[in-house]
N, C-alpha and C positions, 0 to 999 in steps of 0.2 A: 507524373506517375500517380497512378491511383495512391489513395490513402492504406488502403487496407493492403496493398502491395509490399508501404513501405514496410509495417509493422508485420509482414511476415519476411523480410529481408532480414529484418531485424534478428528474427527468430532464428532465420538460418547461419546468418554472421555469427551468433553468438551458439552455437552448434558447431561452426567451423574452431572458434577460439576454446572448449571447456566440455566435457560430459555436460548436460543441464541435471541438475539434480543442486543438493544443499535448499534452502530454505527462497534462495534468489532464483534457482532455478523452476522451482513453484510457481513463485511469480510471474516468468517468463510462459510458464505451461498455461495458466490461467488466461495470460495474454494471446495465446496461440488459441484455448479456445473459443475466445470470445471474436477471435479475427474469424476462424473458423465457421461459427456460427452469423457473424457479417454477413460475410461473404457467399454463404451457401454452396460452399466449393466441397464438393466429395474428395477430392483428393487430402486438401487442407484439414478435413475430417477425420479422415482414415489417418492422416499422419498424427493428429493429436493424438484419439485412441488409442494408436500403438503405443505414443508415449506415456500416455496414462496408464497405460496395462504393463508397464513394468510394477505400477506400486500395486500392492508392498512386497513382491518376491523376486522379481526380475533386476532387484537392484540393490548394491551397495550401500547399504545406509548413512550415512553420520547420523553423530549424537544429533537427539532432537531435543528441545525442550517440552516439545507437546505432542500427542497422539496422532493428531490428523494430519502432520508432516507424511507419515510414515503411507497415510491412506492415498496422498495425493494431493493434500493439499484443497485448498480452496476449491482447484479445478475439477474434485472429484464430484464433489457436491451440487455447485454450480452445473457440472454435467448432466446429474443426476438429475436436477430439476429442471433442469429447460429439454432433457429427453436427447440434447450429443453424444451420450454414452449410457451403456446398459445404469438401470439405476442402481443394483443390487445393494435392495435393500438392509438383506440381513448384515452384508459387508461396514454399511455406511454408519447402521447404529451400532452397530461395536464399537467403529473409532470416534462415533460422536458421544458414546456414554465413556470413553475411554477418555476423552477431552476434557468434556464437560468433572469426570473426575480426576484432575491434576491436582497438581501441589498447591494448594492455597496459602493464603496468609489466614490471619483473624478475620479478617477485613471482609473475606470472600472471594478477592480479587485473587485469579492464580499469579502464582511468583516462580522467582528462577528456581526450582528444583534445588533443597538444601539450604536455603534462605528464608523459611518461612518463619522463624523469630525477627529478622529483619523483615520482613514483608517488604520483600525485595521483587520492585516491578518494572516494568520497563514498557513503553508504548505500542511497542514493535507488535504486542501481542494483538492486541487490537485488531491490526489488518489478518494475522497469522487465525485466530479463535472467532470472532466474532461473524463474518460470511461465512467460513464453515458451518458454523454452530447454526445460521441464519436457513441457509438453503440444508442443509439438511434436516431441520425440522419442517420448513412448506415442503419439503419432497415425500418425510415421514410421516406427516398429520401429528410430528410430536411438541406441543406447546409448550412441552418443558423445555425441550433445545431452542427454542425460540425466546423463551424466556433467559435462560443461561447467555445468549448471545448479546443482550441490550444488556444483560447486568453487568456484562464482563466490558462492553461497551463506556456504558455511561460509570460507570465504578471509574476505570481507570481515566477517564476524561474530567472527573471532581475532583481526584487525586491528585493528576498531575497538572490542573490548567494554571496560571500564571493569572492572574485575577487583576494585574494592573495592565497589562495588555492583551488579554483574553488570549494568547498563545498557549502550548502545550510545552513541559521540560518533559526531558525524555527518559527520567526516570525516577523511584526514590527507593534509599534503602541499600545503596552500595556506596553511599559516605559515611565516615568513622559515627556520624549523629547518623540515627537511622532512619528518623523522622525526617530528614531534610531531604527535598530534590535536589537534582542537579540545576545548575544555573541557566544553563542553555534555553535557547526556542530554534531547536536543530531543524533546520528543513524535514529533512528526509521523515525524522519525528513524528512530527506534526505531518505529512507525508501521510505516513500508517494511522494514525489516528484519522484525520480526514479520509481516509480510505475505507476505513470502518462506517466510520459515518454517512459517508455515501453510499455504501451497501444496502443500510438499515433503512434510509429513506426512499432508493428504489424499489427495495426489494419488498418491506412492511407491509401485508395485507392493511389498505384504509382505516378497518375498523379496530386496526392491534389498540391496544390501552398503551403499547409503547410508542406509537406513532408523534405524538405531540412531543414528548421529549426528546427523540430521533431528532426530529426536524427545528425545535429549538436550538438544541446543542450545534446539529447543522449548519441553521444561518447564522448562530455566532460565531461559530469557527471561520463561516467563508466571508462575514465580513473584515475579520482581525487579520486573515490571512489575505485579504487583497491591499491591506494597506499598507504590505510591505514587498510588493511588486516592484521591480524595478525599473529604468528606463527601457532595459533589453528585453520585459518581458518576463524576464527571471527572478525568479529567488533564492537570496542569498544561505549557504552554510550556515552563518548565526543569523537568525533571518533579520535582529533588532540593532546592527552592526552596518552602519553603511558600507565602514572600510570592509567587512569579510570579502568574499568571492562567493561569485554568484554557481550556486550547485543544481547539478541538472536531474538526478532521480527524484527530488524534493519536488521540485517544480513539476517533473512531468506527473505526479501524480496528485497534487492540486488543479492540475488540469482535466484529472480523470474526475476528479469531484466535481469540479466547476461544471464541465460539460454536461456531467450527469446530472446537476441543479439547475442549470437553465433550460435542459431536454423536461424538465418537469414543472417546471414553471415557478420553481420557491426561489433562484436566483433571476428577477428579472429587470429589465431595464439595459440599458444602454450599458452601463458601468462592467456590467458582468461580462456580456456579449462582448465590448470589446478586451478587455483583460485578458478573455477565453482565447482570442483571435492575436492582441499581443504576445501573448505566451507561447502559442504554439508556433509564432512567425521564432519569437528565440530560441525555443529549444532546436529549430530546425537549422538555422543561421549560427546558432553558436556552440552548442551541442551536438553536433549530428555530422560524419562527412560522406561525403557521398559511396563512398565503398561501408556504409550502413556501420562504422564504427560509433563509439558513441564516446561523449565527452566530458569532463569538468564533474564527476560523478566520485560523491564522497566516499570510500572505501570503506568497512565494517567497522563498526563505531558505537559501544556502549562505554559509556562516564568512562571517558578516556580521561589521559594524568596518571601524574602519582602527587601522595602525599598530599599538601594543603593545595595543590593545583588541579587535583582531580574532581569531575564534575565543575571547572570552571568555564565561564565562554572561552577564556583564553586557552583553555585545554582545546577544544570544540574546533577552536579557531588554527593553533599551530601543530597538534600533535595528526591532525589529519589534513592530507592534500586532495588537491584532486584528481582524480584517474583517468585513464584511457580505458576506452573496455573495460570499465568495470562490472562485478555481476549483477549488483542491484539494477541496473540502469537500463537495462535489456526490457524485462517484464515491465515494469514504469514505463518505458515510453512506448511500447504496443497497448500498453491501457489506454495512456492519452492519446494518440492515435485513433485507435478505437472509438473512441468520445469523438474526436471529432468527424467521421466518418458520421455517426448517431448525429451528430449536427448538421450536418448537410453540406460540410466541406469533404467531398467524394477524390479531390485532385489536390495535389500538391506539388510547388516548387521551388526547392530551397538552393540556394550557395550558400559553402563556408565561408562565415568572416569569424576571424578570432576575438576574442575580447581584450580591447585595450584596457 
């Protein structure tokens, strides 16, 4: 089956199971236009749009934490600027001055809305603010959102990195110390944060003054995060935990990064290439079944616990399973897909085997 087939299969299953909307349905839409734009399929096209043109009045909200949920998400933007959808601009700097002014801490870094004496962050945001903030500034000509995007970026990547194994925790500021992160190096986490990352190093005009540090932070991330690849190709829940189980929206979205650093030549060598090529053989083998369900995909997940066991690995580890259908794991794996599609892998064929 083609590549870019699966990843709209993908799309449609997870239409069949759920409204797409919430913050994971974003994800999936973003996924849908990038298959979209693949593919040069007008139908595939016109079906994004539609979906895109429910935001923001054609649809039921949930709470957001940030403005550009409400506009569409990542996918409005990234529309916007590759010309898939009308750009409208006056629309897009509303919700990207709307963004860019959130609930901050001291720090600068935005926080969970009502926690800004704790300067309470979480990584998630990263993937959520930082490509918005990114393509709607090259779409606006505005440097300021482009600048707000690496700061919002690279802020919460010093904050939260793990400095003895260059991983990301995935949050700080919702333990009793307010100063303390949580202990984890959560897939999915480090997930959004490498997804940000990858954003800023495709997307950066050459000459940005943020470009060298983009791609710094970058290759650190993608070498810390290939050395905890497993033998299936996967990465595990606590990814510094052999016993964990191995989690599949983590994984597929380290693959959307990897693919996107070896399409650009800053991950190179053998090492990469094949990781890229292990990965995608597990997430399809052991993640994925052939009626386009999806697998072993951690459920919604901030400093889980209670008490002295919140924000522990062992929180990380027991108080979350893994899912069937779950919602993050949709959009995640049409991204990596995607990437490999951009790679020159156009066909794919997988059977399910479970994980022993």
């Amino acid at each position: 089956m083609r590549t870019l087939d699966v990843a709209w299969n993908l799309y449609i299953k997870y239409g069949q199971l759920e409204e797409i909307k919430h913050y994971y349905g974003l994800l999936a839409l973003y996924g849908l236009g990038q298959t979209a734009y693949e593919d040069g399929s007008r139908e595939w096209a016109d079906i994004f749009r539609t979906a895109l043109g429910r935001y923001p009045d054609g649809i039921r909200h949930p709470n957001y934490n940030f403005a550009c949920y409400k506009a569409g998400g990542n996918a409005r933007s990234w529309a916007a600027m590759t010309g898939l959808a009308e750009r409208g601009e006056a629309f897009l700097d509303e919700y990207a001055a709307l963004t860019r002014d959130g609930c901050k801490g001291a720090d600068g870094i935005l926080c969970m809305p009502g926690m800004q004496q704790q300067r309470a962050i979480w990584i998630d945001t990263v993937a959520a603010v930082t490509p918005f903030m990114l393509f709607a500034g090259l779409t606006l000509g505005r440097e300021e959102y482009i600048d707000f995007a690496a700061e919002q970026c690279f802020g919460m990547y010093e904050a939260l990195l793990d400095r003895e194994c260059g991983l990301l925790h995935q949050c700080r500021g919702f333990l009793e110390d307010a100063g303390r992160c949580s202990e984890d190096h959560w897939s999915r986490g480090n997930g959004w944060g490498y997804m940000g990352l990858a954003e800023m190093v495709k997307y950066l005009p050459e000459n940005s003054p943020h470009r060298p540090k983009a791609e710094k932070y970058f290759l650190q991330l993608s070498e810390n995060i290939l050395r905890y690849q497993t033998k299936k190709g996967l990465w595990r829940q606590e990814m510094t935990e052999p016993l964990s189980w191995e989690e599949s929206s983590g994984t597929a979205m380290f693959l959307y990064g990897l693919g996107g650093g070896i399409r650009l030549g800053l991950l190179q060598g053998e090492e990469y290439a094949s990781a890229f090529r292990k990965g995608l053989e597990g997430l399809l083998k052991y993640c994925m079944d052939p009626d386009f369900s999806t697998e072993r995909s951690c459920p919604g997940c901030l400093c889980p616990g209670e008490g002295e066991d919140r924000g522990t690995i062992a929180a990380y580890l027991t108080e979350k399973q893994p899912e069937k259908n779950e919602h993050h794991s949709f959009g995640a794996f049409m991204l990596a897909l995607v990437e490999a599609h951009r790679n020159g892998i156009k066909e794919i064929v997988w059977s399910r085997r479970e994980i022993g």
